[in-house]
C-alpha positions in Angstrom: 91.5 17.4 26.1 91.2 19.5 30.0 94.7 20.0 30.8 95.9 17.6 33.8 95.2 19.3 37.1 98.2 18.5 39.6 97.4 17.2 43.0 100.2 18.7 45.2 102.0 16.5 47.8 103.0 18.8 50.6 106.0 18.7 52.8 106.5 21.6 55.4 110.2 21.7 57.1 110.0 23.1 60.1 113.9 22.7 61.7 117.1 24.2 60.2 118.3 23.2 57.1 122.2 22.4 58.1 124.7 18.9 58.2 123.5 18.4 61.6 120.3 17.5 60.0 120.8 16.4 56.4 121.2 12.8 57.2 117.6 12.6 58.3 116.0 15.7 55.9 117.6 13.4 53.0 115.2 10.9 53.8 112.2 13.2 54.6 112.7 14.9 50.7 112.8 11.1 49.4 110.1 10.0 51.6 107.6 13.3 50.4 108.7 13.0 46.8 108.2 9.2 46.4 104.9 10.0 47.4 104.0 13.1 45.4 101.9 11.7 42.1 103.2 14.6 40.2 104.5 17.4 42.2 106.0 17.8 45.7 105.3 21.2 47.1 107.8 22.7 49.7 107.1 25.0 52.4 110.6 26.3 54.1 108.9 29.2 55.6 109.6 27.9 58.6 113.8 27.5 58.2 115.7 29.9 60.5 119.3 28.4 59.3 120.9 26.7 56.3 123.9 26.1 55.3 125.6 23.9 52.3 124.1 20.5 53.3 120.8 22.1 53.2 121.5 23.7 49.9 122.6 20.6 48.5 119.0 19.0 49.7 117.1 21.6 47.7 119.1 21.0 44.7 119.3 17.0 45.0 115.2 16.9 45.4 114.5 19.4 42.1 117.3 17.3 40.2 115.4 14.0 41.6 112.5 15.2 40.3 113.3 15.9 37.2 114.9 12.4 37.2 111.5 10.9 38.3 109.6 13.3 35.8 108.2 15.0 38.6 107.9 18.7 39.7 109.4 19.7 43.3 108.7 23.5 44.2 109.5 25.2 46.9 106.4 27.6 47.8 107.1 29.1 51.0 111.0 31.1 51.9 112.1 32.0 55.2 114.3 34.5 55.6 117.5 32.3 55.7 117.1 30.6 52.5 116.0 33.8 50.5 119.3 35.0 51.5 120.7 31.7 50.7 119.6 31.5 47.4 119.9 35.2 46.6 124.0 34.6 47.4 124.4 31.6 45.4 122.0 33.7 42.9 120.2 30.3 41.6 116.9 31.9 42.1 116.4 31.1 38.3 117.7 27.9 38.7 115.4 26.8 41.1 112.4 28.1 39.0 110.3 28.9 41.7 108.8 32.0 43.0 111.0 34.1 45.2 108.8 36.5 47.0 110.9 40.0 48.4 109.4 41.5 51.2 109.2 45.3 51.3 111.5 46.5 53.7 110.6 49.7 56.1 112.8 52.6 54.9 
């Protein structure tokens, strides 16, 4: 039997991730992963802040996934929420890839 290929929904967040936003990003995630078949893809490359309430986004849409048997993965880091999650050190956690980028000595 071929293995199942996943079809990606994508969902690129392009403001900050903070509690002057969450209200509205709460529904986005809900939105984007209601309409992922199988797995929501996340591309926070483009997140210059976040604070708790965003935090609490990314970790509400992986456990709603899992709840929906589902996969949500965040695929691209800014800055910010690298740092983020290296501090709260759940980069296991989330399960996804954490690129580093080499820093000039």
């Amino acid at each position: 039997m071929p293995a199942r290929r996943k079809n990606p929904h994508k969902l690129a967040i392009g403001e900050d991730l903070t509690i002057y936003h969450a209200a509205a990003q709460k529904q986005q995630f809900i939105d984007a992963l209601a309409a992922a078949p199988e797995q929501l893809d996340i591309d926070l490359s483009g997140v210059a802040e976040i604070d708790t309430a965003g935090f609490q986004l990314l970790m509400l849409v992986k456990r709603e996934a899992r709840r929906l048997g589902k996969e949500a993965r965040i695929v691209a880091h800014g800055e910010a929420v690298r740092e983020l999650i290296e501090f709260y050190n759940v980069a296991a956690d989330f399960g996804d890839p954490l690129l580093i980028p080499a820093h000039d000595a």
